[in-house]
C-alpha positions as CSV (number, residue, x, y, z in Angstrom):
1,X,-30.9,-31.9,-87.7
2,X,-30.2,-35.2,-86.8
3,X,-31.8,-36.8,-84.1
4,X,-31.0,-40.0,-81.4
5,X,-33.9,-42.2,-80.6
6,X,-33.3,-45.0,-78.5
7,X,-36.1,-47.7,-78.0
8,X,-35.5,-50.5,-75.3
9,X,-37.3,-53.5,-74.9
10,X,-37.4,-53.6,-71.3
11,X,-39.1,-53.2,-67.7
12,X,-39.3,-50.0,-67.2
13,X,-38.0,-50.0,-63.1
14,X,-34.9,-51.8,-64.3
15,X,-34.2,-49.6,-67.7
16,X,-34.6,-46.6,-66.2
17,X,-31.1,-46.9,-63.4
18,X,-29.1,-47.6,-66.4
19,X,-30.4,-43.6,-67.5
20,X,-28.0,-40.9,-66.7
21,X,-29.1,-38.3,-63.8
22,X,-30.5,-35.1,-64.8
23,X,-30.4,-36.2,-68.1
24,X,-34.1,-35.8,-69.5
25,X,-35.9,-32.5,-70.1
26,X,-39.3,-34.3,-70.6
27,X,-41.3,-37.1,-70.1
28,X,-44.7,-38.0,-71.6
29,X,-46.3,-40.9,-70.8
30,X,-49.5,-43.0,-70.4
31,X,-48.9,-45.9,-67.6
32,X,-51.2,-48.8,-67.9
33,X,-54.1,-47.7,-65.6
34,X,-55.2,-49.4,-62.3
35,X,-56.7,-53.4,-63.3
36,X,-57.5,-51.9,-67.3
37,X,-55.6,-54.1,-70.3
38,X,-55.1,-57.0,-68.1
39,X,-54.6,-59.2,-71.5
40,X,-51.8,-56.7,-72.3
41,X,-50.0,-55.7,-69.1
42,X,-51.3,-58.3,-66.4
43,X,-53.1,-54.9,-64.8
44,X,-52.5,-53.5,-60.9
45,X,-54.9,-53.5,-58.6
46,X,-56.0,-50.0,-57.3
47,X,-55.0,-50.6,-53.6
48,X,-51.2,-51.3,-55.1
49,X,-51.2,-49.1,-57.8
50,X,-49.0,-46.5,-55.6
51,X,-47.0,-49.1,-54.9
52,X,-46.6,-50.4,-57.9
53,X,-45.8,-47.2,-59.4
54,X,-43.6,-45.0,-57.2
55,X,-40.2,-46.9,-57.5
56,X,-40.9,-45.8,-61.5
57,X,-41.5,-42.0,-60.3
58,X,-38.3,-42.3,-57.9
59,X,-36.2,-43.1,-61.1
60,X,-38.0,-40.2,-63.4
61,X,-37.1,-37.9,-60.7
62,X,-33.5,-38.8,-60.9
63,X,-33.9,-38.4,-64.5
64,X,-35.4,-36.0,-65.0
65,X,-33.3,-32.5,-65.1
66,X,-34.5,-29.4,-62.6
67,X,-35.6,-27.3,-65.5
68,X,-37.7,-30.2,-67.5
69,X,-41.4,-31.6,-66.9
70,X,-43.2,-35.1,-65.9
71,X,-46.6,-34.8,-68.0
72,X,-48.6,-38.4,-66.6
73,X,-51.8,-39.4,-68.6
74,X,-53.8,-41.2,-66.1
75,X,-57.5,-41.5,-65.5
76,X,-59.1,-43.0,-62.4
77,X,-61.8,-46.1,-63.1
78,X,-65.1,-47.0,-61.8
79,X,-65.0,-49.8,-59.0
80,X,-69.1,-50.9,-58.0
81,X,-70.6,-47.6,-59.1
82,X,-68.0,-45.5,-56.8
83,X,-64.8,-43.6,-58.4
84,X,-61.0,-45.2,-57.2
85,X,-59.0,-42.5,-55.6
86,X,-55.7,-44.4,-56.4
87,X,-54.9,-41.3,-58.9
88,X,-55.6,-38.8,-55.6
89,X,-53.5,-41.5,-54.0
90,X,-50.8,-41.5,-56.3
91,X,-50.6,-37.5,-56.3
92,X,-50.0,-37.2,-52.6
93,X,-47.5,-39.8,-52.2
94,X,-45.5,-38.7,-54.9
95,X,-45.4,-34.9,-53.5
96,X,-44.1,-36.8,-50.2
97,X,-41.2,-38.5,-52.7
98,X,-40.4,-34.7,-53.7
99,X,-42.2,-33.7,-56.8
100,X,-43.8,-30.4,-57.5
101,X,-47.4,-30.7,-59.1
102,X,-47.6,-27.6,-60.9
103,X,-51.0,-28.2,-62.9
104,X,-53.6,-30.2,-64.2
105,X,-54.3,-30.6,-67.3
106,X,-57.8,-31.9,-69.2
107,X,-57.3,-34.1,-72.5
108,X,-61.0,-33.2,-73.6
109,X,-62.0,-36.4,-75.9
110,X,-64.0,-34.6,-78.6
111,X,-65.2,-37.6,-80.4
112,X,-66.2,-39.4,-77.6
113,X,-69.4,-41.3,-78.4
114,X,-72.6,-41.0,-75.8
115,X,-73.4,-43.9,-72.9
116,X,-75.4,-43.7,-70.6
117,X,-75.0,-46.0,-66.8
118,X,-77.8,-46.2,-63.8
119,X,-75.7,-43.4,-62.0
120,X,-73.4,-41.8,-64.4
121,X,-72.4,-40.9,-67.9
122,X,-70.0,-42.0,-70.2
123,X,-66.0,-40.4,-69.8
124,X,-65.5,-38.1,-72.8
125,X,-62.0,-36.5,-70.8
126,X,-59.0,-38.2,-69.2
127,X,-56.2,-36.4,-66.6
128,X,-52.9,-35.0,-67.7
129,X,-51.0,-34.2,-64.2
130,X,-47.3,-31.9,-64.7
131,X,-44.6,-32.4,-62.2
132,X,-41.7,-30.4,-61.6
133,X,-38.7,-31.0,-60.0
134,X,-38.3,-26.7,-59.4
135,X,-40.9,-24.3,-59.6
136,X,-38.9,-23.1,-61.9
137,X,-38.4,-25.1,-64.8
138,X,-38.4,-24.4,-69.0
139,X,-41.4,-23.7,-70.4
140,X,-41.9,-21.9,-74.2
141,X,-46.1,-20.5,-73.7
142,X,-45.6,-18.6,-77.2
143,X,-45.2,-22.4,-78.9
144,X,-49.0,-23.0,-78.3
145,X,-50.7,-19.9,-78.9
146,X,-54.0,-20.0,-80.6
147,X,-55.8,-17.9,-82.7
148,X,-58.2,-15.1,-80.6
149,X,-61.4,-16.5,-81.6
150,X,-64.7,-14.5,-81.6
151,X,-65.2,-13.8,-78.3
152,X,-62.9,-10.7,-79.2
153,X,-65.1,-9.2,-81.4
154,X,-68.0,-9.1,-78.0
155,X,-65.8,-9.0,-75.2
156,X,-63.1,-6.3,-76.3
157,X,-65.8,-4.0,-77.8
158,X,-66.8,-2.1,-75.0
159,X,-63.9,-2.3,-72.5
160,X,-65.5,-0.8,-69.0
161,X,-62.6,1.3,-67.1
162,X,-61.8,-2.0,-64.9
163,X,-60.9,-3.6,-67.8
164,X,-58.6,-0.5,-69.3
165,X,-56.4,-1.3,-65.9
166,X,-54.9,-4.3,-64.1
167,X,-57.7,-6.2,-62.3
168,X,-56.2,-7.3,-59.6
169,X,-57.0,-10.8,-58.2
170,X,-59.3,-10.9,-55.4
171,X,-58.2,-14.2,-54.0
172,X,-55.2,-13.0,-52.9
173,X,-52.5,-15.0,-55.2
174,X,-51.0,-12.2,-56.6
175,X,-52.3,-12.1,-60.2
176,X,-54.4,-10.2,-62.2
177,X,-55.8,-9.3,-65.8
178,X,-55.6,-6.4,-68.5
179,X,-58.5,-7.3,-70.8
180,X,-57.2,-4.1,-72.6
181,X,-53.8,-5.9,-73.3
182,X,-55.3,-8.1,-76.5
183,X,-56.5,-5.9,-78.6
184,X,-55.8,-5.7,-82.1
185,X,-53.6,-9.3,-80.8
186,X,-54.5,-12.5,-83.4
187,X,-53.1,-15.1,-80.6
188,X,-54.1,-15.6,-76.8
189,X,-52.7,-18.4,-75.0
190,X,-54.9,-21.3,-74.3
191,X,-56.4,-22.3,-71.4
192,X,-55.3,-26.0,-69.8
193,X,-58.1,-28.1,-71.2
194,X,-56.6,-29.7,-74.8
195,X,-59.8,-30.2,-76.9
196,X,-58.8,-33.3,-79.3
197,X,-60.0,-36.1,-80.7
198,X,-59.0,-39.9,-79.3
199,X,-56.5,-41.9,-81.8
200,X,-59.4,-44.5,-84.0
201,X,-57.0,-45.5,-86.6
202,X,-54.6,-47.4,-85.0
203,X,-55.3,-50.9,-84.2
204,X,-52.0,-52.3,-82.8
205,X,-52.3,-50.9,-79.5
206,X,-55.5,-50.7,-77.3
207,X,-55.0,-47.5,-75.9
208,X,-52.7,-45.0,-78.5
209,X,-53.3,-41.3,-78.0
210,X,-53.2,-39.0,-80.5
211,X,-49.7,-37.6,-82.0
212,X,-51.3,-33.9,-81.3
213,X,-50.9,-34.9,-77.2
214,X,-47.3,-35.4,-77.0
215,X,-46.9,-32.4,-80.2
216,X,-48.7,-29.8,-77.6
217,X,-46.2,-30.5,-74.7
218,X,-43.0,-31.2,-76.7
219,X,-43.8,-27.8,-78.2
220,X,-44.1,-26.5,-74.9
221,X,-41.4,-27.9,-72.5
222,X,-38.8,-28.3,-75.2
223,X,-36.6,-26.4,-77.7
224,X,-34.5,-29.1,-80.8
225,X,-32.2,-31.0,-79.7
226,X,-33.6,-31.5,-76.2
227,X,-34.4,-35.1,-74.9
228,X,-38.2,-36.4,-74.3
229,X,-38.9,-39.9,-72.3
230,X,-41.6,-42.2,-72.8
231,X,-40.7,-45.4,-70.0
232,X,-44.1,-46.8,-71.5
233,X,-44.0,-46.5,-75.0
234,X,-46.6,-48.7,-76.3
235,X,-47.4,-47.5,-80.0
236,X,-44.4,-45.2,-79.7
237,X,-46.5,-41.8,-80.5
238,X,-44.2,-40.0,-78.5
239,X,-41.3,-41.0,-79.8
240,X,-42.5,-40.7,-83.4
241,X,-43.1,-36.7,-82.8
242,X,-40.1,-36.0,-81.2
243,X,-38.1,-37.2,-84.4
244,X,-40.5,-35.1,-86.5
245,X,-40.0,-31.9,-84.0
246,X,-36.5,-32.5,-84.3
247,X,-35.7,-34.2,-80.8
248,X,-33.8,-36.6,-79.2
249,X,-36.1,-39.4,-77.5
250,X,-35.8,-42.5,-75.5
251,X,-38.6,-45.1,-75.4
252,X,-38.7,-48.3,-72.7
253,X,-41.9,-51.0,-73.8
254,X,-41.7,-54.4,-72.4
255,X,-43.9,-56.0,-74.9
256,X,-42.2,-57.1,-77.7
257,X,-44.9,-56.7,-80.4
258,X,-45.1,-52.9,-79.1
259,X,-41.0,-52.9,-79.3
260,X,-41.7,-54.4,-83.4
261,X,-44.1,-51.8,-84.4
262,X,-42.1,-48.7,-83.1
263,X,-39.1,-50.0,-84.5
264,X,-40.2,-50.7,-88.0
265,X,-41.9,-46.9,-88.0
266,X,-39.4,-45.2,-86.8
267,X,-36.4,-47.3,-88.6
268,X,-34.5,-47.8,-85.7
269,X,-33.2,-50.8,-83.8
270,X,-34.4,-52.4,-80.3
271,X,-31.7,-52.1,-77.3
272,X,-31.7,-54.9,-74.9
């Protein structure tokens, strides 16, 4: 199947208007983070980080078509022993600009190494927030089944009657289980914490994720053919699975050596 990937060397604000409306059924992307690769990107400071950023979430809402998904990798830093809350910031005002936060997903860093601070330990997990334009909005759950595991064999052993029936919830929301339901099933679907290991091999970029990230959403949100946006591309991970799954992709970097790298893996040419 062939495939259109488009990589711009550009700021992302100004690429971005030139993008069609509705156009994009998901975007992936890790935004430098609040005052972190100041070498790189010149860093934002926490108090203007919402600033800084919601003219970019104004234009990926335009883009971005009412069934498709905003997945933003961001994690909140350390500022004299106290935790920023520009990331709780950032999540209020842009439900004010008109996105849906549906979840919250945890990117659990399984080969984090230990570190110890006088009044806390070292991060081993970093935020993956999922916007919506409409609650209701594409979404393929059978793509990222996983295998049962053995807490079948304990837990689907001795069903009591409660679990033979529809538990009902008993907050009120309206849902509830069958633990009878997956038996003799070899796939559940996974919880929303993504257990993988941080990107250590590649040394162009100071902050690369690895290609199973963008794989797990791209399988999730998207069918071939479809279109996935990264407006900062950095390494290009996300652009590189898309070609391998088959989709179309668009990637906006304004660093040139970032713009080089993608575009020499990928084979494709840089748009001005």
């Amino acid at each position: 199947m062939s495939v259109i990937i488009d990589i711009y060397r550009d700021d992302s604000a100004e690429r971005l208007k030139k993008i069609p409306d509705n156009s994009v059924d998901l975007i992936v992307t890790s935004p430098p983070y609040a005052d972190q690769r100041k070498k790189t990107y010149g860093g934002i400071h926490p108090d203007r980080y919402v600033e800084w950023f919601l003219p970019i979430s104004a234009e990926l809402l335009r883009v971005l078509k009412p069934t498709g998904t905003f997945i933003l990798n961001i994690k909140e830093k350390v500022v004299n022993g106290e935790r920023s809350i520009y990331v709780m910031q950032l999540i209020l005002a842009m439900r004010q600009q008109g996105w849906i936060w549906t979840e919250e997903f945890i990117w659990h860093k399984k080969n984090s190494y230990p570190g110890k601070w006088p009044n806390r330990f070292r991060d081993s997990w970093e935020r993956l927030l999922q916007f919506n334009k409409e609650k209701k909005f594409n979404m393929y759950q059978e793509e990222v089944m996983v295998p049962m595991g053995d807490w079948a064999k304990s837990r689907l052993k001795n069903l009591s009657e409660i679990d033979k029936s529809r538990d009902n919830s008993k907050v009120g929301s309206g849902f509830g289980k069958n633990i009878s339901n997956w038996i003799n099933r070899d796939k559940a679907y996974p919880t929303n914490v993504l257990h993988l290991a941080t990107e250590c091999n590649n040394k162009n970029h100071s902050a690369a994720f690895p290609e199973e990230l963008p794989e797990w959403f791209i399988k999730l949100f998207t069918r071939e053919g479809d279109c996935v946006l990264d407006p900062f591309m950095g390494s290009g991970t996300t652009l590189l699975v898309a070609k391998r799954m088959n989709r179309n992709a668009i990637g906006i970097e304004i660093i040139p050596e970032y713009c080089e790298m993608v575009s020499e893996r990928l084979d494709v040419e840089i748009k001005e």
